[in-house]
C-alpha positions, 0 to 999 in steps of 0.5 A: 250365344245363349238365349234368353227364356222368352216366356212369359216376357217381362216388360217394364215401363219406366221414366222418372218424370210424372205424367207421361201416360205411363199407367195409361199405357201399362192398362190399355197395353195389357188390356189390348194384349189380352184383346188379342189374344195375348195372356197378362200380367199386370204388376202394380209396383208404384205406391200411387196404386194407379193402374190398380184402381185404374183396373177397377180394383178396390182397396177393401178387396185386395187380399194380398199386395205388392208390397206383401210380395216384395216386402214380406216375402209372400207368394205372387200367386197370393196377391194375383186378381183377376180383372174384369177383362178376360186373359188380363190378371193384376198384381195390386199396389198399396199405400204400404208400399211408399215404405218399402225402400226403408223396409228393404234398405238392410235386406240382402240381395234387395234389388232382385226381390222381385225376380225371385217373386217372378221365379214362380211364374217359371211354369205359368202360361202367360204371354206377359207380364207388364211392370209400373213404375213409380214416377222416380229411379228408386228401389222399386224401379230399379226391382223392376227393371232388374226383373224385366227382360225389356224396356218400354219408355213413354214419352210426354211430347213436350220439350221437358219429356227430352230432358228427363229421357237423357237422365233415365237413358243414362239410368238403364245404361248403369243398370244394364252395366251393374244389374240387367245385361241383358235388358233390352229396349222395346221400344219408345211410345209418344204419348200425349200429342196434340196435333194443333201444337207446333212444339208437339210435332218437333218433340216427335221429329226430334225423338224419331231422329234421336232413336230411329226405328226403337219409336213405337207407332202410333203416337198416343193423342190426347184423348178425352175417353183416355183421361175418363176411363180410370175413373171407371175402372176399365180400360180404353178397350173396354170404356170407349173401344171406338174413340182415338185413344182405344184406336191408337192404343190398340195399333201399339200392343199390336206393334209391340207384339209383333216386335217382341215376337220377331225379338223373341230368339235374340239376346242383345239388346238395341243401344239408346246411345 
């Protein structure tokens, strides 16, 4: 059985449904990664340009972006910034990149643009590389998750949150058929909670018992420093390292670490069925 190259490993998040903490939890993932440590990657592959701005990045500084990427061919390593935390790099979005799915329709081979972009990366020494997502199951998502070698999938605890993982699980299991066999499922974050909520804690039961062991600890609170923190520019690490938020974001980067690192040699993925 062949192995899959392990190094840098390529997570995507991904749900088509808004809201659901997805940018929150690329920052303070990537963030908490490089507090351990860990070297990453952030590419911002959603026009919205949230984790962009949420990393303190303005627009009049991006040199070269996304889109500039996946659009016009140029290199990553153009459009690569650091941030302002150390070991966490960026790849910024741009409004231009809403079009990219027009501008890529008569392209050949459109779907794997960005992993030809990450073939430059084939002898960088970076632990990670953590793909956003727009809120849609596009081109641009599906360039993602063609790209990635695992999937993360956060999860509103809300009744809807259900509803729209049945639609993407459907999704990722097209795509592995047609594009990415070899995906696999790194794990679902809960996201959002609020405790004094009964519906809240049947949302978590009923996901726990739909996917076992593939939901990640702990689950994510809603958490006043976690909303403030994008309109600083930095991440929960870095805004208020000893609130909820960065206490529950910092356990799940070392959850997930711990499983892509025990993962590393396998090259079958856990089922979402």
């Amino acid at each position: 059985m062949t192995e899959l190259p392990i190094v840098p490993r390529v997570l995507v998040l991904a749900n088509q449904k808004g809201g659901v903490g997805k940018t929150t939890t690329v920052i303070n993932v990537g963030a908490h990664l490089a507090e351990l440590g860990r070297r990453v990657l952030i590419i911002d592959c959603d026009p919205q340009a949230n984790a962009t701005s949420g990393l303190g990045i303005a627009r009049r500084d991006i040199p070269a972006s996304t889109y500039d990427v996946l659009v016009l061919g140029r290199p990553l390593a153009e459009a690569r910034m650091h941030t302002s935390i150390p070991g966490l790099d960026l790849v910024p979005s741009d409004i231009a990149l809403a079009g990219a799915e027009i501008e890529l329709v008569g392209v050949a081979r459109r779907e794997k643009r960005l992993t030809y972009a990450l073939e430059a990366l084939a002898d960088d020494p970076l632990d990670y590389v953590i793909l956003d997502c727009p809120p849609s199951l596009g081109l641009l998502t599906v360039n993602a998750v063609v790209a990635a070698q695992a999937l993360l999938v956060p999860i509103q605890c809300e009744f809807y949150a259900l509803e729209g993982l049945g639609l993407l699980t459907h999704t990722i299991s097209l795509l592995r058929r047609e594009l990415n066999p070899h995906l696999r499922i790194a794990g679902i974050v809960l996201t959002l909670h609020d405790g004094r909520l009964t519906l809240a804690g049947q949302v978590v039961d009923e996901v726990r018992k739909r996917f076992g062991d593939l939901v990640l600890e702990p689950v994510i609170p809603r958490n006043v420093r976690l909303s403030e923190a994008p309109s600083y520019g930095l991440p929960i690490t870095a805004y208020a390292p000893t609130s909820r938020g960065a206490d529950a974001y910092r356990e799940l980067a070392a959850h997930l670490d711990a499983r892509l690192q025990a993962e590393a040699g396998l090259a079958t993925a856990p089922s979402l069925a």
